[in-house]
Gaussian input, Z-matrix of N, CA and C with variables (Angstrom, degrees):
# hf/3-21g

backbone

0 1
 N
 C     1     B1
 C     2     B2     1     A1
 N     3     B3     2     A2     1     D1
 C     4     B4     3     A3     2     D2
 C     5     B5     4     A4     3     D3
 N     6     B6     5     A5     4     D4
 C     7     B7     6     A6     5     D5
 C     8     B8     7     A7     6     D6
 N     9     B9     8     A8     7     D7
 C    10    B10     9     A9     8     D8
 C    11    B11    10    A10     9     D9
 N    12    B12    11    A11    10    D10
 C    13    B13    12    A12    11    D11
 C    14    B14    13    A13    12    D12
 N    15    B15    14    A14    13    D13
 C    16    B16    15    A15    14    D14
 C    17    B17    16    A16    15    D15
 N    18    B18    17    A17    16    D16
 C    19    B19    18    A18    17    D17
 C    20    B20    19    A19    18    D18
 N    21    B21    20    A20    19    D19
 C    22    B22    21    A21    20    D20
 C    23    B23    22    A22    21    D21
 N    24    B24    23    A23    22    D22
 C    25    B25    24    A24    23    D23
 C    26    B26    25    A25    24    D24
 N    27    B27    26    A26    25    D25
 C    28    B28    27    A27    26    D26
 C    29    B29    28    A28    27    D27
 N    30    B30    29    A29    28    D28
 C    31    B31    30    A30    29    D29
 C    32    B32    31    A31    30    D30
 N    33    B33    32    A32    31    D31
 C    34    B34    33    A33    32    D32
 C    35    B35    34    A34    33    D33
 N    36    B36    35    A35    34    D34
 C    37    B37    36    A36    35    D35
 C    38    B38    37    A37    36    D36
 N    39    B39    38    A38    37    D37
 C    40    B40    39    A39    38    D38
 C    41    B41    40    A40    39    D39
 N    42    B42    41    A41    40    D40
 C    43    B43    42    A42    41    D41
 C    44    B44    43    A43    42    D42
 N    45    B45    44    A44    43    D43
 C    46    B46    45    A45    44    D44
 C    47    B47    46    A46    45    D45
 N    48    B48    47    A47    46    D46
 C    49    B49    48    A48    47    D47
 C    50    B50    49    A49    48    D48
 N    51    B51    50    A50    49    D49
 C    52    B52    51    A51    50    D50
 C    53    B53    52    A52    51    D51
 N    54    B54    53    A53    52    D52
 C    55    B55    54    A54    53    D53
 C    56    B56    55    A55    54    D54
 N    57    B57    56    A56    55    D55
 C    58    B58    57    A57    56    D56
 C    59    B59    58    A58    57    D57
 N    60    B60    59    A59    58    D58
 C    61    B61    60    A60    59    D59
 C    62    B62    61    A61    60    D60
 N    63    B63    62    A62    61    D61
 C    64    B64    63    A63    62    D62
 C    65    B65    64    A64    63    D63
 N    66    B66    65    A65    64    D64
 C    67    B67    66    A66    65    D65
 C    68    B68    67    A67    66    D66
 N    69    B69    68    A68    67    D67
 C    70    B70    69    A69    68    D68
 C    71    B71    70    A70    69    D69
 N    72    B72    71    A71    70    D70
 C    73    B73    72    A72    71    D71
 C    74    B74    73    A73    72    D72
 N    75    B75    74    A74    73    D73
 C    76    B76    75    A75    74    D74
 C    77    B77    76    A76    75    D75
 N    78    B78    77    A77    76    D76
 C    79    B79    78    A78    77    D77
 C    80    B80    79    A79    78    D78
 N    81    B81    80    A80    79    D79
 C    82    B82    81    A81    80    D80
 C    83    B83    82    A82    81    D81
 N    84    B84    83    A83    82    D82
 C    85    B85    84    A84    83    D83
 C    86    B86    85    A85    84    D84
 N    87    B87    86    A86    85    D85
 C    88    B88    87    A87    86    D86
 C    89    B89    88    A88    87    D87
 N    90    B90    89    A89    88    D88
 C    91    B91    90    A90    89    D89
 C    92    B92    91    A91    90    D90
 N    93    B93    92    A92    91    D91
 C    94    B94    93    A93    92    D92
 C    95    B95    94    A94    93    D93
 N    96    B96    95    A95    94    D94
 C    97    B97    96    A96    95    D95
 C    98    B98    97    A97    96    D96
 N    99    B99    98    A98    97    D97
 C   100   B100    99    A99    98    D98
 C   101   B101   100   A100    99    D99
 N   102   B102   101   A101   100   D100
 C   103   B103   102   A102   101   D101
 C   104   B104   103   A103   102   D102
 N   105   B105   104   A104   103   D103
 C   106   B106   105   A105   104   D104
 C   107   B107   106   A106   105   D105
 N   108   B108   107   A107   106   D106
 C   109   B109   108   A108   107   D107
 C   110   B110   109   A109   108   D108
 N   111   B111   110   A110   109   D109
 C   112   B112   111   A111   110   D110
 C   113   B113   112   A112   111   D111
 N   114   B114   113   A113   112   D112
 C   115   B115   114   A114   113   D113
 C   116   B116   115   A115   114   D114
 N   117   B117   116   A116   115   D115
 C   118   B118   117   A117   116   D116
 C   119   B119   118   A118   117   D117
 N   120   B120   119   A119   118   D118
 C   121   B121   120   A120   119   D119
 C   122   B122   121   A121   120   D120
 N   123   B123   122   A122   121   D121
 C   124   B124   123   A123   122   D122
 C   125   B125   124   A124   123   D123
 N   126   B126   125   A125   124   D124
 C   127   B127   126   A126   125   D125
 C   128   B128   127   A127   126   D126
 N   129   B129   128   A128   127   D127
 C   130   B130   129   A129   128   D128
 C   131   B131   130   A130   129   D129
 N   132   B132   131   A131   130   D130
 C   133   B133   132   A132   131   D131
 C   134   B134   133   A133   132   D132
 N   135   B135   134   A134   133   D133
 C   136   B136   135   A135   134   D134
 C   137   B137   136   A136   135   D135
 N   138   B138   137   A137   136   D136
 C   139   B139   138   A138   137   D137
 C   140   B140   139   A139   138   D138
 N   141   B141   140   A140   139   D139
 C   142   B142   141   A141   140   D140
 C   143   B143   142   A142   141   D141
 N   144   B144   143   A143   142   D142
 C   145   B145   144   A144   143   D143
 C   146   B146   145   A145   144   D144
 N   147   B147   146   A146   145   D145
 C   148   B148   147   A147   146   D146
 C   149   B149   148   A148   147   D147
 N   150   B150   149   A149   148   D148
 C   151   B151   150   A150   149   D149
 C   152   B152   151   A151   150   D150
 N   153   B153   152   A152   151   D151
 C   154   B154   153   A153   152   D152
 C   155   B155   154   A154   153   D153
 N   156   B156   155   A155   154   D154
 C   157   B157   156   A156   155   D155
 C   158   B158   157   A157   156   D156
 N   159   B159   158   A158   157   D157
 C   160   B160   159   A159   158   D158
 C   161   B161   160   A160   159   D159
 N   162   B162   161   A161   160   D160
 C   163   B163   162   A162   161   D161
 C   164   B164   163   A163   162   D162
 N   165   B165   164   A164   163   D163
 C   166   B166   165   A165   164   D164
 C   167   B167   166   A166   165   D165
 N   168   B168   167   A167   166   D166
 C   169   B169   168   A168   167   D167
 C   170   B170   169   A169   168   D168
 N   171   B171   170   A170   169   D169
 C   172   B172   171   A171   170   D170
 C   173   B173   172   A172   171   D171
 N   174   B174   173   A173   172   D172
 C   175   B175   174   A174   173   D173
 C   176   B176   175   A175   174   D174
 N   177   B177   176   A176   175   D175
 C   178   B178   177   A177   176   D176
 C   179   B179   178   A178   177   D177
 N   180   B180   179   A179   178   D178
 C   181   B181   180   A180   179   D179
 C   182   B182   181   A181   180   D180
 N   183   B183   182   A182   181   D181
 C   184   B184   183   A183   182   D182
 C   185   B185   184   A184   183   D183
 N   186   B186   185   A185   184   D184
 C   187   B187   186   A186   185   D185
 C   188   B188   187   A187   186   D186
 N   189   B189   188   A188   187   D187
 C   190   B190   189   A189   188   D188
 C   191   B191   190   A190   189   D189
 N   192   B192   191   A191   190   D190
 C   193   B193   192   A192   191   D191
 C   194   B194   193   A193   192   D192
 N   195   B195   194   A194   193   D193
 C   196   B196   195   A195   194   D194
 C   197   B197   196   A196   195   D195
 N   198   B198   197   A197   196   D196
 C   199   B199   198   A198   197   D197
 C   200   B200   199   A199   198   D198

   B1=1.4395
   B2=1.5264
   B3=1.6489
   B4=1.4560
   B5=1.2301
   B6=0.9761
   B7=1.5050
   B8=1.0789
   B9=1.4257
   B10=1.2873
   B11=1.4684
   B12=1.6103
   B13=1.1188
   B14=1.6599
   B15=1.1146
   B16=1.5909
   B17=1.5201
   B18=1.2483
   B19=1.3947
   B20=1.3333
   B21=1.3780
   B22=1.5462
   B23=1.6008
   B24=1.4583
   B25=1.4816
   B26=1.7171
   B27=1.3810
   B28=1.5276
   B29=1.6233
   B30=1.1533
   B31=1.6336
   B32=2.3396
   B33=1.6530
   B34=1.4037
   B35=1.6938
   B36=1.2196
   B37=1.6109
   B38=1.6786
   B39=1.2526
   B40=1.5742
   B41=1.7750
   B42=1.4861
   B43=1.2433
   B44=1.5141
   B45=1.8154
   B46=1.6566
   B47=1.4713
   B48=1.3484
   B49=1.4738
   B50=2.1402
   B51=1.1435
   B52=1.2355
   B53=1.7497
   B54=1.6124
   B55=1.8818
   B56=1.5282
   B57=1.2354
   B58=1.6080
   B59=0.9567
   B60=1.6665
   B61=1.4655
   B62=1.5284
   B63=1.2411
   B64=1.8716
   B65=1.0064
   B66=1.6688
   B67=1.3976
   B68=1.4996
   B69=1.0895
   B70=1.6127
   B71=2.0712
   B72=1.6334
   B73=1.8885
   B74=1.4980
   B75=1.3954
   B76=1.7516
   B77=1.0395
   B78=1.5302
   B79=1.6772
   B80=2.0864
   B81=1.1740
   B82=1.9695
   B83=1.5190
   B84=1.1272
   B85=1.5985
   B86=1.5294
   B87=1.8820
   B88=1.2747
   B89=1.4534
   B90=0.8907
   B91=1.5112
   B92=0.9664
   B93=1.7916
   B94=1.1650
   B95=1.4892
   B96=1.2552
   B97=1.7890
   B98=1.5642
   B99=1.5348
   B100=1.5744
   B101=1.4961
   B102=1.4570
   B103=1.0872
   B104=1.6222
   B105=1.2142
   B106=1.7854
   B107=1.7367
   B108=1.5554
   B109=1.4704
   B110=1.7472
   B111=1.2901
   B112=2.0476
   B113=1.5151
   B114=1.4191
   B115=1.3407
   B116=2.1110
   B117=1.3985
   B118=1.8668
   B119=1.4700
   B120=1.7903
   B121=1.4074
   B122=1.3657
   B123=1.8622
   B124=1.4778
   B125=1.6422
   B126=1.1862
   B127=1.6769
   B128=1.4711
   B129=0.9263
   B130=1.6642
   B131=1.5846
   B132=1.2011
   B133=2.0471
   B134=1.4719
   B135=1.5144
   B136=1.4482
   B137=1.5893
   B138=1.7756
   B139=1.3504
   B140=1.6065
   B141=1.6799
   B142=0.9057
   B143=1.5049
   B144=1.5707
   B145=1.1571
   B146=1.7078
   B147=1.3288
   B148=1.4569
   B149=1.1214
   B150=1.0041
   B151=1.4842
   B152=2.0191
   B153=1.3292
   B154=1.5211
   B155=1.2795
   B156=1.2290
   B157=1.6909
   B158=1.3682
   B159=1.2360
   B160=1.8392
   B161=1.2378
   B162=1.2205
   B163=1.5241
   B164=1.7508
   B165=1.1675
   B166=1.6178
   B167=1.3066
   B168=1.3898
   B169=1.8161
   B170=1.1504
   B171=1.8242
   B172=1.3946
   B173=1.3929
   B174=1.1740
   B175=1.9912
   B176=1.0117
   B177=1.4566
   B178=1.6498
   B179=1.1905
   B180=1.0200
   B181=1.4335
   B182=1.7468
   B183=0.8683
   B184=1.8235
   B185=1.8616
   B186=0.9672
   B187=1.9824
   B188=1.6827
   B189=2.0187
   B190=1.1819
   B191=1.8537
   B192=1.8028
   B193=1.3182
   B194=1.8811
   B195=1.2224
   B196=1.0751
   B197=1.7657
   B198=1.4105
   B199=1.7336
   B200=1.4162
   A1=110.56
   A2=111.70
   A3=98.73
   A4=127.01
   A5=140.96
   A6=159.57
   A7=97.67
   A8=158.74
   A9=141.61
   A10=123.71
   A11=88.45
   A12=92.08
   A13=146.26
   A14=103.29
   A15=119.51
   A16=114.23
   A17=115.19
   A18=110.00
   A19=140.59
   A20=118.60
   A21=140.44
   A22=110.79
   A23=112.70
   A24=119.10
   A25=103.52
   A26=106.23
   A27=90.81
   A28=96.04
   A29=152.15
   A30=138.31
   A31=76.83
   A32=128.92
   A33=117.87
   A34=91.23
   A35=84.57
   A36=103.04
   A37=97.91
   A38=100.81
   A39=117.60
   A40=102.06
   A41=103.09
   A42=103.75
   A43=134.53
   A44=121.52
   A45=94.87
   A46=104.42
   A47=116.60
   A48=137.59
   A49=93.01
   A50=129.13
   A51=125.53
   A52=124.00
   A53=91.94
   A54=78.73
   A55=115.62
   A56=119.91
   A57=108.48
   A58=105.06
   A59=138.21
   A60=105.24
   A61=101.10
   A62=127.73
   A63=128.54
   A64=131.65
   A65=108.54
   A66=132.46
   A67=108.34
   A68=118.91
   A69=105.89
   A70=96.65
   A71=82.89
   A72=106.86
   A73=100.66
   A74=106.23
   A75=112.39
   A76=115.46
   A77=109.05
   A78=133.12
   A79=92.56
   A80=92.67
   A81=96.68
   A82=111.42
   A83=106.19
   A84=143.98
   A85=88.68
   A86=105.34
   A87=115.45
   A88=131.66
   A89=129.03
   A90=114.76
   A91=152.75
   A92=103.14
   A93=120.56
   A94=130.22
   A95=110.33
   A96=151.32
   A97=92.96
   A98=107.13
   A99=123.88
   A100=95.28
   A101=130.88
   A102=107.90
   A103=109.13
   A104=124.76
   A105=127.19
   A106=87.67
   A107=123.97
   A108=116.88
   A109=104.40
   A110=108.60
   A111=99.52
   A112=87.84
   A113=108.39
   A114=122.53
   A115=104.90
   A116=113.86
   A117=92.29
   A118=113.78
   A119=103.89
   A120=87.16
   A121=109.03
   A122=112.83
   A123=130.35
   A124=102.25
   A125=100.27
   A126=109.51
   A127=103.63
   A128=125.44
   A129=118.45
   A130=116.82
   A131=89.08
   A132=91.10
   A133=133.92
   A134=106.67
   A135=117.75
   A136=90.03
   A137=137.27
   A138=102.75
   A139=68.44
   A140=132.37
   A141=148.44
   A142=115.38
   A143=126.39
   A144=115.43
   A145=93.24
   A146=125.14
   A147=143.72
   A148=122.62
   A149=137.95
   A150=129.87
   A151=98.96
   A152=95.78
   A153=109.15
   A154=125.15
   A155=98.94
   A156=110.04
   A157=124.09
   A158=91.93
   A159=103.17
   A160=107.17
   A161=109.48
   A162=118.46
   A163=112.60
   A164=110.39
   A165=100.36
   A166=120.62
   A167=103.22
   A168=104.61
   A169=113.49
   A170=110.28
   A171=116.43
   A172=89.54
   A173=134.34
   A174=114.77
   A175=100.07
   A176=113.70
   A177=124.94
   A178=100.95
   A179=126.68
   A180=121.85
   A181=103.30
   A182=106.24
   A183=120.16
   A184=96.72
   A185=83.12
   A186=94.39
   A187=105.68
   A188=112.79
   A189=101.43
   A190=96.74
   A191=114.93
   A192=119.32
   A193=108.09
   A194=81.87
   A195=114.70
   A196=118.58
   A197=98.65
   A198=88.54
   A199=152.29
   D1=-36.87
   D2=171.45
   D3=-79.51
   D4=-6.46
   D5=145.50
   D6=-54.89
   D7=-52.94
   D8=-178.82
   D9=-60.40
   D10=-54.10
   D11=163.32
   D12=-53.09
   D13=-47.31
   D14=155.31
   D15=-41.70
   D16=-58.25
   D17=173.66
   D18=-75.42
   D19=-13.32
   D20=157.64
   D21=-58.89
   D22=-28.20
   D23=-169.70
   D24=-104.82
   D25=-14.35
   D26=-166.16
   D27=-146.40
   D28=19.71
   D29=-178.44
   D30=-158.43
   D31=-106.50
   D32=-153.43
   D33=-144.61
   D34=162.92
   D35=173.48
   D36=-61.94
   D37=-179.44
   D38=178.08
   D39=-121.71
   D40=155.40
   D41=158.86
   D42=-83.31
   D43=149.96
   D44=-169.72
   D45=-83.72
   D46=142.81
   D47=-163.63
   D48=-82.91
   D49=-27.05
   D50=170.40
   D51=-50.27
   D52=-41.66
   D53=168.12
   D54=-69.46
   D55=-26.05
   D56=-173.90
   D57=-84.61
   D58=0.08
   D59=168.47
   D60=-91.03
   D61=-6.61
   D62=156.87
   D63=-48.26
   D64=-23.36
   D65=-153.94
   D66=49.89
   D67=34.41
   D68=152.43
   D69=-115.29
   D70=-177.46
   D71=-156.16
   D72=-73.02
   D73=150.20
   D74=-179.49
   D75=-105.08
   D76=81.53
   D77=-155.68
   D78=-91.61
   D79=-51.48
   D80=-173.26
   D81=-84.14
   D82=140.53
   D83=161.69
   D84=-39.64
   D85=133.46
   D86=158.13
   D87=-61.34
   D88=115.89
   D89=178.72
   D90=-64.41
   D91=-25.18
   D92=147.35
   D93=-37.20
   D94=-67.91
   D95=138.17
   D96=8.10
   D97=-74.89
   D98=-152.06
   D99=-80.52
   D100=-40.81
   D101=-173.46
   D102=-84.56
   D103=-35.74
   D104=171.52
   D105=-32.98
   D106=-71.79
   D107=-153.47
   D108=-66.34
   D109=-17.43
   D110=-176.90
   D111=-62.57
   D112=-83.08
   D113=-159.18
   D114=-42.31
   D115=-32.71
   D116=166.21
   D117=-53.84
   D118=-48.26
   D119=-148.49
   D120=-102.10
   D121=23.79
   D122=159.33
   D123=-68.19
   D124=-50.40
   D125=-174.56
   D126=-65.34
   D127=-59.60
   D128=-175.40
   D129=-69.54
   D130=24.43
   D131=-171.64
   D132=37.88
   D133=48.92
   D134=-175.76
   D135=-114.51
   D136=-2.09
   D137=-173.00
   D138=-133.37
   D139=177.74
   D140=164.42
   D141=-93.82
   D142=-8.72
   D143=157.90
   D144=-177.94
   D145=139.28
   D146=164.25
   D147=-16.57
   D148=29.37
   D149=-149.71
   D150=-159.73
   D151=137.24
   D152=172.93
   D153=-15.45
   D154=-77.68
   D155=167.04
   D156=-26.32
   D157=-74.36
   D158=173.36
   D159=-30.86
   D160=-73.66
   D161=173.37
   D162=-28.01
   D163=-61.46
   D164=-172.18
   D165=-73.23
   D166=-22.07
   D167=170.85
   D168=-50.37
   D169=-55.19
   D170=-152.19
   D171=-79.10
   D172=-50.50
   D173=170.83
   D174=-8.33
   D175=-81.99
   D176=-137.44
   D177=-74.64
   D178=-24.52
   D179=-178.92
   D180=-70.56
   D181=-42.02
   D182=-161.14
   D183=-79.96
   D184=-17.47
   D185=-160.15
   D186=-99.67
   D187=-8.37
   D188=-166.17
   D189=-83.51
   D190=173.21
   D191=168.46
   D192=-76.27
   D193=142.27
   D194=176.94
   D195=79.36
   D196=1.84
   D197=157.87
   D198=-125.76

């Protein structure tokens, strides 16, 4: 678990392990995964609150040219 953890925060997300036991493809983000990384970087004051959204704002914001 700490190895996951470590790597969700610092190298890629993981895939969710629930479609393969369906036998279909592990196309989506773990969720677990996604929410462990809201709630870090809620705490370290890089998102304005835990939740998805937040998350995609602050991408785009971080992700636009020139900033």
């Amino acid at each position: 678990m700490e190895a996951l953890m470590r790597m969700v925060l610092t190298e890629a997300n993981v895939r969710c392990h629930h479609a393969a036991f369906l036998g279909k493809p592990e196309q989506k983000i773990c969720r677990g995964a996604r929410n462990f990384q809201l709630q870090v970087f809620y705490t370290l004051g890089v998102l304005k609150s835990p939740i998805d959204q937040c998350w995609a704002d602050t991408l785009t914001a971080i992700c636009k040219p020139g900033s």
